[in-house]
LONU-88334 format. One record per residue (C-alpha): residue in three letters; x, y, z. Coordinates in steps of 0.05 Angstrom, whole numbers, padded with zeros to 5 digits, always signed. Layout:
ALAXYZ...
% end
This chain:
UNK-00515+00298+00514UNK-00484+00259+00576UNK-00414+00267+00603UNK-00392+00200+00593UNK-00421+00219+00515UNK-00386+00276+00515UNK-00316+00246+00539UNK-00315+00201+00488UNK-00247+00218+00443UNK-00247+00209+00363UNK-00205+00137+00370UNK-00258+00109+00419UNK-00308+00133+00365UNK-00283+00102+00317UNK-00258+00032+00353UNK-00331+00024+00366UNK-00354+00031+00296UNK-00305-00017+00272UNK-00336-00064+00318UNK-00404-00051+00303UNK-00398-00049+00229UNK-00341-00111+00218UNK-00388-00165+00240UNK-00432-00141+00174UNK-00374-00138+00134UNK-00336-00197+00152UNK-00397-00245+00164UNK-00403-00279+00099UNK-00330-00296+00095UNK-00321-00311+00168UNK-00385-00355+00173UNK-00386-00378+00095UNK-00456-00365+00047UNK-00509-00428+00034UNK-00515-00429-00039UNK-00568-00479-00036UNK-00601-00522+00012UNK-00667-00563+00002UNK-00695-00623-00034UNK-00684-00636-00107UNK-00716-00681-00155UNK-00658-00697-00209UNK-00686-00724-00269UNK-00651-00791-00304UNK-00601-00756-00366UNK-00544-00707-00381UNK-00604-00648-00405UNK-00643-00647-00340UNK-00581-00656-00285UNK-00584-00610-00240UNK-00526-00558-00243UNK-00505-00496-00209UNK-00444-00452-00251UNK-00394-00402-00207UNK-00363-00345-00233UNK-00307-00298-00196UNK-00302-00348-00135UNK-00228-00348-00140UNK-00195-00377-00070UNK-00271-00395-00043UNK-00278-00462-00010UNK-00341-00502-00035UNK-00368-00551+00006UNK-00424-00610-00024UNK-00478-00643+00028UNK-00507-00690-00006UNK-00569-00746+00026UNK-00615-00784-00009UNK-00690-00789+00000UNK-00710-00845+00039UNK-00755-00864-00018UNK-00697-00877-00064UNK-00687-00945-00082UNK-00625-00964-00050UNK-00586-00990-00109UNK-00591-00916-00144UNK-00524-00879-00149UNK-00514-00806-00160UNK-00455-00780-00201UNK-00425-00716-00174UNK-00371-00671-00203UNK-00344-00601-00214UNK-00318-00589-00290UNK-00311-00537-00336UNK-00369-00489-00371UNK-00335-00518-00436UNK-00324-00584-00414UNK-00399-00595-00390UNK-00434-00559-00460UNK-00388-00609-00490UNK-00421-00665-00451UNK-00487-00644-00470UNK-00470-00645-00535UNK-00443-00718-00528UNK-00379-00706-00546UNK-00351-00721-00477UNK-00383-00763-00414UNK-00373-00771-00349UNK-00319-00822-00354UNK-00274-00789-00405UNK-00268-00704-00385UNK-00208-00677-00385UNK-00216-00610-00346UNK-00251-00622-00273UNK-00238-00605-00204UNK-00281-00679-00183UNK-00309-00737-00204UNK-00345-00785-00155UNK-00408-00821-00145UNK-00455-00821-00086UNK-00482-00892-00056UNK-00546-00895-00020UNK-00552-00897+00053UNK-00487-00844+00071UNK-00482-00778+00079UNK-00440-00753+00029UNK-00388-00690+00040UNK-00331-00663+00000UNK-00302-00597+00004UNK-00266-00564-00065UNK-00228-00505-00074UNK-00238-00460-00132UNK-00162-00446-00163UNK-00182-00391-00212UNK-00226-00343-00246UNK-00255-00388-00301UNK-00330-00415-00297UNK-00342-00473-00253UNK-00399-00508-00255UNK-00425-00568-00207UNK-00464-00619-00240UNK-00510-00666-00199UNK-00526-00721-00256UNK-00576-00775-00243UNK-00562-00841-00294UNK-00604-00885-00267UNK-00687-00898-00285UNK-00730-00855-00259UNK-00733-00796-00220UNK-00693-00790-00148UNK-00701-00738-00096UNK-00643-00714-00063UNK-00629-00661-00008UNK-00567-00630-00040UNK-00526-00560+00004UNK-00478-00526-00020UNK-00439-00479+00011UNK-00376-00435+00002UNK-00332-00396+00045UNK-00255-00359+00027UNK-00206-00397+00043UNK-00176-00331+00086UNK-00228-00324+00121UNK-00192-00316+00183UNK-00171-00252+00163UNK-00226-00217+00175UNK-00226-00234+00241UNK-00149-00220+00260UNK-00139-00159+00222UNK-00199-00118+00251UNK-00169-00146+00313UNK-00098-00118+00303UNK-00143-00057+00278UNK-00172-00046+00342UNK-00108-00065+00384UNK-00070-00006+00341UNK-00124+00045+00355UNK-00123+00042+00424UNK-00053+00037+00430UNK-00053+00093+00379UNK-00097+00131+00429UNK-00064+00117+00497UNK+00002+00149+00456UNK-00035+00207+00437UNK-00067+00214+00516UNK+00008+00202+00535UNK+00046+00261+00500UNK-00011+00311+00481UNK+00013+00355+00535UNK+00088+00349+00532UNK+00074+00369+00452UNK+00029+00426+00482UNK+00084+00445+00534UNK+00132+00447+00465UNK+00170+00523+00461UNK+00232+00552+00424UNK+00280+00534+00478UNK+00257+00471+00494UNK+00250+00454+00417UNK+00325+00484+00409UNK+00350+00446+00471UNK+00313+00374+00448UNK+00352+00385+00374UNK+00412+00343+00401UNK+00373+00289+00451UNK+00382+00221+00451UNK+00320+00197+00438UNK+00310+00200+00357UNK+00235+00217+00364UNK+00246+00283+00410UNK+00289+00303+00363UNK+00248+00295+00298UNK+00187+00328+00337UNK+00230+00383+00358UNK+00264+00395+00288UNK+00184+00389+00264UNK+00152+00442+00305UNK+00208+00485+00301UNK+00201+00491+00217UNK+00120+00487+00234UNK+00123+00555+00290UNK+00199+00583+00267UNK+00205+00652+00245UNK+00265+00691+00207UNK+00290+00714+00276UNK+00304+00641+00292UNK+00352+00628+00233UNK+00398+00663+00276UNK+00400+00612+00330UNK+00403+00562+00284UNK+00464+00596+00249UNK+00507+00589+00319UNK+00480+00529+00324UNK+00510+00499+00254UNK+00584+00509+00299UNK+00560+00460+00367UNK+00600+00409+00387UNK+00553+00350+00374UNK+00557+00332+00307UNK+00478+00308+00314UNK+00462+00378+00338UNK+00493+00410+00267UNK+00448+00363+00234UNK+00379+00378+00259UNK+00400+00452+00255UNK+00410+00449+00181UNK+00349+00405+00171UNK+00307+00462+00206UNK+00345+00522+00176UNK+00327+00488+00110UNK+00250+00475+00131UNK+00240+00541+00160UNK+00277+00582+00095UNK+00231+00543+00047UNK+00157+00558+00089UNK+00183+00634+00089UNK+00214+00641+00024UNK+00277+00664+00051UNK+00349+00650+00017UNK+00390+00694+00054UNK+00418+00626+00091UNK+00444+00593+00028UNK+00528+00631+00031UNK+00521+00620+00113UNK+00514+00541+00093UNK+00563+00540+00037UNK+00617+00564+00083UNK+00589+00507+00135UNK+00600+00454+00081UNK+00664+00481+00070UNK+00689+00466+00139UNK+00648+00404+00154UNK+00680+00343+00169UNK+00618+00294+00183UNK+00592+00269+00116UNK+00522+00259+00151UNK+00522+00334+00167UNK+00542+00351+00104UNK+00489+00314+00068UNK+00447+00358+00109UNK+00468+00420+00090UNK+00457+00401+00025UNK+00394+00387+00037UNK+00376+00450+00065UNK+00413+00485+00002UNK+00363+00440-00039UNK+00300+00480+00002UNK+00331+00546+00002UNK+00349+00541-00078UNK+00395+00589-00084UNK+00435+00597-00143UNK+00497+00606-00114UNK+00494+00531-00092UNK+00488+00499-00151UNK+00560+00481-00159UNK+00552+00437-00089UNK+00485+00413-00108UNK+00521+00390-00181UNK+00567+00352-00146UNK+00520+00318-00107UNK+00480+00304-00161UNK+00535+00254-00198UNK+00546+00217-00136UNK+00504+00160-00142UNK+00494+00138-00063UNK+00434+00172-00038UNK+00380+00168-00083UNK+00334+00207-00053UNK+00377+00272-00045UNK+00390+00270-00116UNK+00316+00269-00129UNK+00317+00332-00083UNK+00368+00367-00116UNK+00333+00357-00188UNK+00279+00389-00158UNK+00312+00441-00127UNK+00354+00456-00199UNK+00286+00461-00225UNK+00266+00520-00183UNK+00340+00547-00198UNK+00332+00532-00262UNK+00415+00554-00274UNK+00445+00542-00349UNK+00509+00515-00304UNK+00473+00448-00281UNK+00464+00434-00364UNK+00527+00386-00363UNK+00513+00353-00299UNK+00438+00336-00316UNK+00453+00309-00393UNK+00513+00261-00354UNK+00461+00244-00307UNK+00410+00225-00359UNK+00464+00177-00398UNK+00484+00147-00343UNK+00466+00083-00303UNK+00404+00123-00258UNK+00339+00110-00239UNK+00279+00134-00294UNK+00254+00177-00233UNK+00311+00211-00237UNK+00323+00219-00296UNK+00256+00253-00313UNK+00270+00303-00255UNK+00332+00310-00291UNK+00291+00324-00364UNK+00247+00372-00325UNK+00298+00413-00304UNK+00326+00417-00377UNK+00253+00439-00397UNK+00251+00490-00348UNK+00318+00522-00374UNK+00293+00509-00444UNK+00221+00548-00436UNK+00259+00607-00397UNK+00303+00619-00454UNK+00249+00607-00498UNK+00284+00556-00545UNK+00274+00463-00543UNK+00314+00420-00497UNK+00364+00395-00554UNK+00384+00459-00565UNK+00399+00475-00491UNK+00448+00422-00487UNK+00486+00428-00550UNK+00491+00500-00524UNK+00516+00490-00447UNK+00544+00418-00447UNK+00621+00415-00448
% end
């Protein structure tokens, strides 16, 4: 295998399938499919018009060519039009002509000696048929195309486009900060917990819960005191990842006391969060209280699953007032499940458990 084969990365892999394999995709919206096109000899009568029914071309773009032979006589007309499946047995059965449907998308006629084009979009998913009806003498032989193309079919080229455009930019990113993630320790993940920049942060919190061990729980402990309030936060988000991927609770009274003492309601949520991975017991009064306050959605969701791991008979009252109130069916079924979970420990239904533990 060469070396420019072999320094190929995954994204320029897979840009250049995307632009081998769209063109095949996208060609018969981009450049429209020919239904028909060649010569036909329409016999004089509603039986043996020439017809051709669509099903499931919802949003498709038909488009008639229509030219007559030149051994037409030139006073021959050919009537043209796009009705119903219904409507058009109907006409065969003569209980509805040309001049009197009710349910069609056209109705024209083609004169000799012009080249006749109309376009026609299909609005839905009902039947469509086209009906090329000669009413004149004899026989005429007509060159009749018809074509149809999706009325989006622009799409297909733009979005593989922005496709493309995302990939590589996707890929330059990923060429741009593979090493500074590979450079990534404990101190510099510690020290990037309070930068400015929102992404070093999340990374750092991230591969600190991915690579932290028990020993760092300490460090994060101190660092639930620093002076930047944004600091406190990421160090209860990662004491909370880090407890939950070991299994370890023994954080849960060192963040009680820090909610205790916290002034910033951001950080606070926080710590609650992390109470909601470490699931310990002894939180469930805080995580009760957080659970009737109806502003953060998603934390209560959290703490419902969190009481379900707890499963504690003292969140009974909380979850039945949280299941009358005004709330979300999400939550309210995390709610129920928690209820079940106390119910099957104690071996007895859900009904009883709250007659038993509500106030």
């Amino acid at each position: 295998m060469s070396k420019a084969i072999r320094n190929l990365t995954k994204i320029n892999l897979l840009v250049f399938t995307i632009l081998i394999i769209t063109p095949f995709l996208s060609s018969a919206l981009v450049l429209g499919i020919t239904d028909f096109d060649r010569p036909r000899t329409i016999e004089p009568g509603y039986d043996l018009a020439f017809t051709h029914t669509v099903e499931n071309f919802k949003n498709q773009k038909f488009t008639i060519e229509i030219e007559f032979n030149e051994t037409v006589p030139e006073d021959y007309v050919l009537n043209v039009f796009c009705t119903t499946r219904d409507e058009w047995d109907d006409m065969l059965e003569g209980s509805v002509s040309v001049n009197n449907m009710t349910h069609f998308l056209y109705n024209g006629s083609v004169i000799f000696g012009e080249l006749f084009t109309y376009e026609v979009v299909i609005p839905d998913w009902e039947e469509w048929t086209f009906v090329f009806l000669n009413l004149n003498q004899n026989d005429m032989l007509t060159q009749i195309k018809l074509s149809h193309q999706h009325i989006l079919w622009w799409l297909w080229i733009v979005l593989p486009g922005l496709v493309i455009i995302g990939l590589v930019a996707y890929g330059v990113i990923e060429n741009v900060t593979k090493y500074e993630r590979v450079r990534m320790d404990s101190d510099k993940a510690f020290a990037k917990l309070s930068s400015r920049s929102e992404g070093e942060r999340k990374r750092a919190a991230y591969w600190l819960i991915s690579n932290g061990e028990k020993e760092d729980l300490a460090i994060l402990k101190d660092k639930l005191d620093d002076d930047k309030s944004i600091m406190r936060e990421n160090a209860a988000f990662v004491i909370g990842g880090i407890s939950r991927k070991i299994g370890d609770k023994s954080m849960s009274p060192i963040l009680q006391k820090k909610y205790e003492v916290e002034a910033d309601p951001l950080v606070k949520e926080e710590i609650v969060g992390a109470l909601c991975d470490v699931a310990s017991a002894s939180a469930v009064p805080i995580l009760i209280k957080y659970l009737l306050v109806d502003h953060n959605e998603h934390l209560r969701f959290r703490i419902a699953e969190a009481l379900t791991e707890i499963a504690s008979p003292k969140s009974v009252p909380a979850l039945v007032e949280t299941i009358e109130g005004e709330n979300t069916d999400t939550l309210k079924m995390a709610c129920n499940r928690v209820l079940e979970k106390i119910a099957l420990n104690e071996g007895t239904d859900v009904e009883k458990i709250k007659t038993k533990y509500s106030k």
